[in-house]
C-alpha positions as CSV (number, residue, x, y, z in Angstrom):
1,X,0.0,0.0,0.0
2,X,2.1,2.9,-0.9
3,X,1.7,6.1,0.7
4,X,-0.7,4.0,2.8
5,X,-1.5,5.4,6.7
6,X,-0.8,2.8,9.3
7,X,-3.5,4.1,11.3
8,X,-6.1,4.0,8.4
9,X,-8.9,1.6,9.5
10,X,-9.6,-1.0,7.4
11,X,-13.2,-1.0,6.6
12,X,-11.5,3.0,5.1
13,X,-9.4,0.8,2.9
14,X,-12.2,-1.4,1.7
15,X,-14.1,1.8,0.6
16,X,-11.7,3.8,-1.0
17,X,-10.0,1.4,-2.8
18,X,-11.2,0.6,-6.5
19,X,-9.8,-3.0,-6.7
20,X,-9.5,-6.1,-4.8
21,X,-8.0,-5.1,-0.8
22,X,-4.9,-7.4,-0.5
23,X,-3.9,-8.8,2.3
24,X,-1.0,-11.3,4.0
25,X,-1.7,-13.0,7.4
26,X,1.6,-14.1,9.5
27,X,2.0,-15.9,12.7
28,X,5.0,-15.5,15.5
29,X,7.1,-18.1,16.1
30,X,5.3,-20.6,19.1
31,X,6.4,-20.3,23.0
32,X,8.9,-23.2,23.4
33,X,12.1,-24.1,25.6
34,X,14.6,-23.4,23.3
35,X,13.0,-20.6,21.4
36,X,16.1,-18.0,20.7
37,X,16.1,-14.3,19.6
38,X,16.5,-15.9,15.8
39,X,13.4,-17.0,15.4
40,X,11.9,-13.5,15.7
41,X,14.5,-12.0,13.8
42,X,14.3,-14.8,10.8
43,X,9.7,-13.9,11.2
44,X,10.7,-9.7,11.1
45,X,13.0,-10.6,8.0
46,X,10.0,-12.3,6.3
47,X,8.0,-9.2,7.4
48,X,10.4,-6.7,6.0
49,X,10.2,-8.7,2.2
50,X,6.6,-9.1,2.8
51,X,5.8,-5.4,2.9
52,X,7.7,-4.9,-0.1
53,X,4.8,-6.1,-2.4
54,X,2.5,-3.6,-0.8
55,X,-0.3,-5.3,0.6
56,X,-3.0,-3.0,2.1
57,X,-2.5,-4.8,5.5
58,X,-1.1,-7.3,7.8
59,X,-2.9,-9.7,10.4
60,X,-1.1,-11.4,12.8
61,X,-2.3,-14.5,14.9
62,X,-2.9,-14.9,18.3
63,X,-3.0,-18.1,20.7
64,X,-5.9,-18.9,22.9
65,X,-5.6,-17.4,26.2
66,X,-2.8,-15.1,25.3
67,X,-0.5,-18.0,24.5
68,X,1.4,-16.0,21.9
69,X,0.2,-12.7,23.5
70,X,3.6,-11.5,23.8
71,X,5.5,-12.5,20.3
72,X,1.8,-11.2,18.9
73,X,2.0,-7.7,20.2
74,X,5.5,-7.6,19.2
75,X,5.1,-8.4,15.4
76,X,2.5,-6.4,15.0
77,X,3.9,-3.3,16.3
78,X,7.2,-3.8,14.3
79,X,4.5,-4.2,11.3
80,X,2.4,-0.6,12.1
81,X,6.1,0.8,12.7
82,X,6.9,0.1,9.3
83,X,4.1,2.6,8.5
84,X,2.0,-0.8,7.1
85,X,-1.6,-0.9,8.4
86,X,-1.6,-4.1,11.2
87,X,-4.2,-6.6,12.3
88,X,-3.8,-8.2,15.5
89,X,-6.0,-10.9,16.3
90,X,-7.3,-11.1,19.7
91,X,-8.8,-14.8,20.7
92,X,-10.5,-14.8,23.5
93,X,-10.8,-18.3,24.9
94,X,-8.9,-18.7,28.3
95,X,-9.6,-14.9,29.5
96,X,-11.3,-13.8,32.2
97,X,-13.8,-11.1,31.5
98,X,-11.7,-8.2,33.8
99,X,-8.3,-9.5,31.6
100,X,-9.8,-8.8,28.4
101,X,-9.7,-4.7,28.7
102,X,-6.2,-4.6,29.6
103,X,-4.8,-5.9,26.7
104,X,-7.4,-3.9,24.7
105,X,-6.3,-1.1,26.4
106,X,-2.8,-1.8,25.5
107,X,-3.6,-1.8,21.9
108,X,-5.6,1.1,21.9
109,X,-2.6,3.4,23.5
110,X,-0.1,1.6,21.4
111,X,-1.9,3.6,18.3
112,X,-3.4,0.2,16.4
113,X,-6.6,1.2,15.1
114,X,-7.9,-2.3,14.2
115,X,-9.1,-6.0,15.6
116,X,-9.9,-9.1,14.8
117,X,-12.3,-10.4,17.1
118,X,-12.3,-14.1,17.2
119,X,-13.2,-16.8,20.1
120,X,-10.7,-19.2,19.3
121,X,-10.7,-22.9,19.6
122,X,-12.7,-24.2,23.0
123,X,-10.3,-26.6,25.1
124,X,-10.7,-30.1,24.2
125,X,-10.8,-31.0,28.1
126,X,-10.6,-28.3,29.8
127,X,-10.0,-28.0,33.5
128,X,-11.3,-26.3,36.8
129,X,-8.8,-24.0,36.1
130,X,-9.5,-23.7,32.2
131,X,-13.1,-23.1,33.1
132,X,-12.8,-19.0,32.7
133,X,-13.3,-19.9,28.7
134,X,-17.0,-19.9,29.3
135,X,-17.0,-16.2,30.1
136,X,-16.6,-16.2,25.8
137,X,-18.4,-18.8,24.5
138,X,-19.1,-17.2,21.2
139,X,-17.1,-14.4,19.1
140,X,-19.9,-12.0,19.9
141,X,-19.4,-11.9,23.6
142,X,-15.5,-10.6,22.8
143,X,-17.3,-8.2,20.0
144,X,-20.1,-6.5,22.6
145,X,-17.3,-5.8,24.7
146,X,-14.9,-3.8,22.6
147,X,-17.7,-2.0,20.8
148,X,-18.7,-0.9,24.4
149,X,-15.5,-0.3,25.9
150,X,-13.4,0.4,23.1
151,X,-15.4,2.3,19.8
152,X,-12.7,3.8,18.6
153,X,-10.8,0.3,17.3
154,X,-11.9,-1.0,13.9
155,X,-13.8,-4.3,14.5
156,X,-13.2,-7.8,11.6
157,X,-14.8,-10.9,12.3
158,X,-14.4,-14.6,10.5
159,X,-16.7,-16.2,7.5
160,X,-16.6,-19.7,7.2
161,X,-17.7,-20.3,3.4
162,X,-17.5,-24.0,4.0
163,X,-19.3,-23.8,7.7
164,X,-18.1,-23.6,11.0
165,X,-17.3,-27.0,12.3
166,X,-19.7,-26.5,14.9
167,X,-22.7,-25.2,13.2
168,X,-25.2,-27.8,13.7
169,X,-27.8,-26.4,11.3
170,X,-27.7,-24.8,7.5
171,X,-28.0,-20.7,7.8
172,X,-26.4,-20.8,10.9
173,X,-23.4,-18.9,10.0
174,X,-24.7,-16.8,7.7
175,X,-27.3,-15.6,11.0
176,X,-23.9,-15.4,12.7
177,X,-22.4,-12.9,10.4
178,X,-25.4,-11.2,10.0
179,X,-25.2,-10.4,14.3
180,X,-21.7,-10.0,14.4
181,X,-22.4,-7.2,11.4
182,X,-25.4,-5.7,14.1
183,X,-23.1,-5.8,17.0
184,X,-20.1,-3.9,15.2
185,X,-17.8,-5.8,12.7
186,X,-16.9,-3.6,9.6
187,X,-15.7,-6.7,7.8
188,X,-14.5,-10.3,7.6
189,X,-12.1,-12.4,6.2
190,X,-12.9,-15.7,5.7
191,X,-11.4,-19.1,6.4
192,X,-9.3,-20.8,3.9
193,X,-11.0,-21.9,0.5
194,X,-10.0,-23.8,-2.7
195,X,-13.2,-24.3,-4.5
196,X,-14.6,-20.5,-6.0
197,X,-17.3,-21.6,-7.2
198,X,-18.4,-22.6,-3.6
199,X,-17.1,-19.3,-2.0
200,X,-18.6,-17.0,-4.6
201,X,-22.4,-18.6,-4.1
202,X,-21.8,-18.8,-0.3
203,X,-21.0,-14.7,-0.5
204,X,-24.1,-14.0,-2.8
205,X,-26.4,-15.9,-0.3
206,X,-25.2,-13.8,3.0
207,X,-25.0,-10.9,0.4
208,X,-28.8,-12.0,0.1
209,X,-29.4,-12.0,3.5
210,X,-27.9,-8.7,4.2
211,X,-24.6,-8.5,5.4
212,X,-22.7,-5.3,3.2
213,X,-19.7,-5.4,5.3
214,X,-17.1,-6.3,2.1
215,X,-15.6,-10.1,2.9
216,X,-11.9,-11.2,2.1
217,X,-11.4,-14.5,0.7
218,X,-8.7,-16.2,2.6
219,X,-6.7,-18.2,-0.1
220,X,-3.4,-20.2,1.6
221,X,-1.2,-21.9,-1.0
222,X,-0.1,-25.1,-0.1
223,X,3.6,-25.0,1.1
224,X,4.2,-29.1,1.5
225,X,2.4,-31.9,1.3
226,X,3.6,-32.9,5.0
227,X,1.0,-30.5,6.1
228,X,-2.0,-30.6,4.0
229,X,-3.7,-33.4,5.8
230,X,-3.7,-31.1,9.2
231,X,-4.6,-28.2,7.7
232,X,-7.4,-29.7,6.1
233,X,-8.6,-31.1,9.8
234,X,-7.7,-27.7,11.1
235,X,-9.5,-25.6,8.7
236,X,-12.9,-28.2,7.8
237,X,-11.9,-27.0,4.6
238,X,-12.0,-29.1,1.5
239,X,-9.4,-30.0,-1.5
240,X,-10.4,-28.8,-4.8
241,X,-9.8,-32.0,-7.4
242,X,-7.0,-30.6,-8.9
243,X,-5.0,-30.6,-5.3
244,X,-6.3,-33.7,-4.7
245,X,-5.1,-35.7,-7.7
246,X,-1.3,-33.1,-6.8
247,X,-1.2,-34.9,-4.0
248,X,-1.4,-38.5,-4.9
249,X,1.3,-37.9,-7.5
250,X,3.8,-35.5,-5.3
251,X,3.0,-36.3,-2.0
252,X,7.2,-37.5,-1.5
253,X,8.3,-34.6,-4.2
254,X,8.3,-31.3,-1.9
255,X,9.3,-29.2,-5.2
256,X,7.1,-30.5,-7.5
257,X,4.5,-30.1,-5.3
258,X,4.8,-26.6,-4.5
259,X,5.2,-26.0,-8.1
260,X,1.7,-27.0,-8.9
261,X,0.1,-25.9,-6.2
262,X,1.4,-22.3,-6.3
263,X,0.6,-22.3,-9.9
264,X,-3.1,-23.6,-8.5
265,X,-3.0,-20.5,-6.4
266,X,-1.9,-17.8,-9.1
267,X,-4.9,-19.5,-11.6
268,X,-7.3,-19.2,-8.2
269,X,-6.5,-15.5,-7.1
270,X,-6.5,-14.4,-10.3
271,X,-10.3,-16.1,-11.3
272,X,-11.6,-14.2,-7.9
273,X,-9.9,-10.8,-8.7
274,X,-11.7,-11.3,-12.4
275,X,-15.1,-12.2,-10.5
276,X,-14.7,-9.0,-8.2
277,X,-14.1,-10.3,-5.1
278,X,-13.9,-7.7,-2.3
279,X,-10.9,-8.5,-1.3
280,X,-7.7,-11.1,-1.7
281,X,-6.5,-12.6,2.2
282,X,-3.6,-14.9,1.6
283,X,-2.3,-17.2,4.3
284,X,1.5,-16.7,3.7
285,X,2.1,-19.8,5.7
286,X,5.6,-16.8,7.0
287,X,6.6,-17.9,3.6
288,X,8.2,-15.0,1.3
289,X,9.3,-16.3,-2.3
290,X,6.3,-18.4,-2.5
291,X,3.9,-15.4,-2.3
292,X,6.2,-13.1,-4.5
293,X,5.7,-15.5,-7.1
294,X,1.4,-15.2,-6.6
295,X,1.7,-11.4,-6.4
296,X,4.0,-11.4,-9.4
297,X,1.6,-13.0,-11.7
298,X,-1.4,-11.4,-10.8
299,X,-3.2,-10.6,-14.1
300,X,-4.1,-7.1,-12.6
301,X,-1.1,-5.8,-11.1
302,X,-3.4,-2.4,-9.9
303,X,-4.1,-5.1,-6.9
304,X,-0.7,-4.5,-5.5
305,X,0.7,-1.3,-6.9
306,X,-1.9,1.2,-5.9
């Protein structure tokens, strides 16, 4: 985003720009043992090439209950100190209701004008201790709060084109968007996708049902085929054929795979940008070259350079 200002919210971005919003999403490097100084410095080097293909924003992950808090905070200020507009995520599983304005309020003085609301994954057997998680059961109850107590922050939200794994009924996430929309959120960006056809008729029915917040698609290019099975149990999302038929051939050939499956990406970007998708959110996976090549050949290079 050249020129762009840091502090610029982005539902402001959404509406003054005249082409697809692009986006990256990074994560920082997980609490461990023997975590060293280098791993931050090898994610801020990432950060640094990323922000050289001018993407509108940033987002950066957080862990439930703060579990990345720290490494969170820290990337995403390096990112808004670049003069780059940031997204930090805030997840709100394992907080106590009185913990969750501090670290709002934290944000708010450090200058970041936006949020991404999100619940975050319940514990799978939680304890007496873990038991503060029902204080957010749902991504609303973290959303009510920081439109009360916090107006001034740019609220996102998450769109599951393919359903949220818990939704137990069809229309159910498409009522969800719609409240999150009523309660505050000024957009969303979606969970990862590989079928357009699918995404593009889920966003014309809530479209249909009267959300107008714009939605980003969240495209993540397959890095390795090591990973695909967990991201696809992760995500609930679903292989397109294509990827499918990749993997059984190069499932022990890391560089052919990626080959194909960034090429899959490029053909898939580009067929939303050409369909007028609101907005492109790729999961960089804190991969640089990878996503180069996508941005590179994008048929309309206005989606990077303006």
């Amino acid at each position: 985003m050249k020129g762009g200002d840091h502090f610029m919210k982005i539902s402001n971005i959404y509406s003054k720009t005249n082409r697809p919003v692009l986006s990256f999403e990074i994560f920082p490097p997980k609490r461990k043992k023997n975590q060293t100084r280098k791993d931050f410095d090898t994610l801020l080097n990432t950060v640094d090439k990323l922000t050289t293909l001018n993407p509108d924003f940033i987002s950066v992950t957080y862990g439930a209950g703060g579990t990345d808090s720290e490494g969170s905070f820290k990337v995403s200020k390096y990112i808004k100190d670049k003069g780059v507009v940031a997204l930090p995520h805030f997840t709100s599983i394992g907080y106590p209701s009185q913990e969750i304005n501090s670290y709002l309020e934290d944000l708010g003085q450090d200058g970041f004008a936006n949020i991404l609301a999100l619940r975050g994954d319940l514990p799978k057997e939680p304890s007496k201790a873990d038991m503060v998680w029902k204080d957010f059961l749902h991504a609303t109850d973290l959303i009510k709060i920081i439109k009360k107590e916090f107006p001034r922050f740019c609220i996102g939200g998450a769109a599951y084109p393919q359903g949220h794994q818990e939704s137990n009924y069809d229309g159910k996430d498409i009522e969800v968007m719609k409240l999150k929309e009523e309660m505050g959120v000024e957009f969303f960006l979606t969970q990862l996708f590989f079928d357009n056809d699918k995404y593009l008729r889920f966003v014309e029915t809530v479209k249909n049902h009267g959300v107008t917040a714009p939605i980003g698609a969240g495209v993540m290019p397959l890095m390795s085929p090591k990973f695909v099975d967990k991201i696809l149990k992760l995500s609930g999302a679903t292989l397109h054929k294509e990827l499918h038929q990749t993997l059984d051939k190069y499932r022990d050939d890391e560089e052919e795979f990626l080959k194909r499956t960034i090429d899959f990406c490029i053909r898939q970007v580009n067929d939303l940008i050409e369909r007028g998708v609101d907005g492109i959110h790729l999961y960089t996976m804190n991969k640089y070259h990878p996503v180069k090549k996508i941005i590179n050949n994008l048929d309309i290079k206005t989606a990077v350079n303006t």
